[in-house]
C-alpha positions in Angstrom: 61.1 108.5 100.6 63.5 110.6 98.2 67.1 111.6 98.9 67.9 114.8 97.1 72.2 115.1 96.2 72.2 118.0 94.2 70.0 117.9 91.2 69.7 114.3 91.5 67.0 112.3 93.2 67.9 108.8 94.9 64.7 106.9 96.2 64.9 104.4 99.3 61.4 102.5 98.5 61.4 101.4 102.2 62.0 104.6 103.5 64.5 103.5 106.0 67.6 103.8 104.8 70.3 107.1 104.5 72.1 108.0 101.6 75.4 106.3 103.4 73.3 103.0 103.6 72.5 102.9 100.0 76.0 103.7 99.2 77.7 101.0 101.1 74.6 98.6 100.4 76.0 99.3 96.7 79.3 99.0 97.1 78.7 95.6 99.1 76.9 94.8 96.0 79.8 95.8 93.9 82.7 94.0 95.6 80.6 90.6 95.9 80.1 90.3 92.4 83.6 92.1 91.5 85.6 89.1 93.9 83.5 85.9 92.3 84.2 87.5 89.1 88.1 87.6 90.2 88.6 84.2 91.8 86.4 82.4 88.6 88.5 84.1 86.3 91.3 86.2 87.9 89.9 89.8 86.7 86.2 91.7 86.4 85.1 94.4 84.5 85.0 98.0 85.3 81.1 98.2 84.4 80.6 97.1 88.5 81.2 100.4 89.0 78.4 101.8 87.4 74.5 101.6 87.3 72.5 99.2 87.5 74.8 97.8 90.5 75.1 102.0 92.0 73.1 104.6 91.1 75.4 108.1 89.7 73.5 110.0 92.0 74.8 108.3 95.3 78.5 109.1 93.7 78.0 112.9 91.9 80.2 114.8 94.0 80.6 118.4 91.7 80.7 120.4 89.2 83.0 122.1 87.2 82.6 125.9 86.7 82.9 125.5 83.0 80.8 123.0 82.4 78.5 119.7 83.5 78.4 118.1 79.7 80.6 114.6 80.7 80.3 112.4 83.9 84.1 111.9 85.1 85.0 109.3 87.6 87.3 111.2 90.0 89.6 108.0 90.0 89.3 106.1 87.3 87.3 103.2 87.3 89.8 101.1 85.9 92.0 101.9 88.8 89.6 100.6 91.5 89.1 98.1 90.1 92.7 97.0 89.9 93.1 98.3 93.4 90.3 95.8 94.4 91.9 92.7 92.9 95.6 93.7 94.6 93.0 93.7 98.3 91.4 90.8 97.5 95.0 88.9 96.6 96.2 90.8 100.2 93.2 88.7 101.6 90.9 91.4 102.3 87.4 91.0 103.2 84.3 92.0 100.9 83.1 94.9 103.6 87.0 96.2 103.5 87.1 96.5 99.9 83.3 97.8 99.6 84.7 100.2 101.8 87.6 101.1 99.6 85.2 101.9 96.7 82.9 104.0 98.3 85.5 106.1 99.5 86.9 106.3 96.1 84.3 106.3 93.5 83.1 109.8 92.5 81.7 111.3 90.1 82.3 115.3 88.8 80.5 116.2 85.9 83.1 118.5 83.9 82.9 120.3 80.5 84.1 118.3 76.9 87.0 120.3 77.0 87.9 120.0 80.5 87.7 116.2 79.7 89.4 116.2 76.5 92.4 118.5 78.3 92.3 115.4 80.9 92.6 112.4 78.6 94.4 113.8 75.7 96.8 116.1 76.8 97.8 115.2 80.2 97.1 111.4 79.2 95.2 110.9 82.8 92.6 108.9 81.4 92.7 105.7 82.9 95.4 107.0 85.7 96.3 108.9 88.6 98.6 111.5 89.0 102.6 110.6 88.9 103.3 110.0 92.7 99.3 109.6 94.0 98.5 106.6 96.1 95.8 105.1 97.6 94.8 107.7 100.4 95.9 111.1 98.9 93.4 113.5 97.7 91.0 111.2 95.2 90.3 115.0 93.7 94.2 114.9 92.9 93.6 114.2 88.9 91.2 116.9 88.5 93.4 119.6 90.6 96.3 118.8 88.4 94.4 119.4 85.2 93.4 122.6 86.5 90.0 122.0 86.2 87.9 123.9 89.2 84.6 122.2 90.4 82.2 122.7 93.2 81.1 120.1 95.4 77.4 119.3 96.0 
């Protein structure tokens, strides 16, 4: 069976599961080998968030209007990624924080200089809007670079 999201294809080989089932069967994926990582040696690495472990097309949310030439993660990866480690230090379970990064990891594909605007300029590269916090719009970083998108 194929899942189409957008332009994208995703393919369940059994047939049986939804697009929400291969994203939180990722993200389970994701925060089990993100926490071993962080209790063997206190951190992990922001390539969890990525393929192989999650396909881009279960997390490709939009598009810009001015362009699709760069994948951007809505919220920086490096940002889940510390926000997992502070849950898993608050004791939180690997379905809570699987949880937490699929509501949080996105992907818009924007224009070069959408993105070079983005990192360079407003120097939101690796962060999140002065003031955002877990919970607010995870579009937030994008809206403040003025950058408008469609969703799929």
């Amino acid at each position: 069976m194929y899942i189409y999201l957008g332009q994208l294809m995703v393919r369940s080989v059994s047939g049986k599961l939804s697009t929400d089932e291969l994203v939180m069967r990722s993200c389970l994926r994701i925060a089990s080998s993100m926490r071993s990582m962080w209790e063997e040696t206190g951190s992990s690495d922001t390539r969890l968030l990525m393929e192989p472990l999650i396909s881009d097309a279960l997390v490709i949310a939009g598009q810009s209007r001015k362009g699709a030439d760069r994948r951007e993660h809505v919220v920086p990866r490096v940002f889940i990624c510390h926000e997992c480690h502070r849950l898993f230090q608050a004791g939180r379970t690997i379905p809570q924080v699987a949880e937490f990064i699929a509501q949080h990891l996105r992907i818009v594909r924007i224009s070069i200089e959408e993105q070079r605007h983005l990192d360079q300029n407003l120097r939101l590269k690796q962060t999140m809007p002065i003031g955002w916090s877990v919970g607010d719009d995870i579009y937030a970083r994008l809206r403040v670079a003025g950058i408008e998108f469609d969703l799929v």
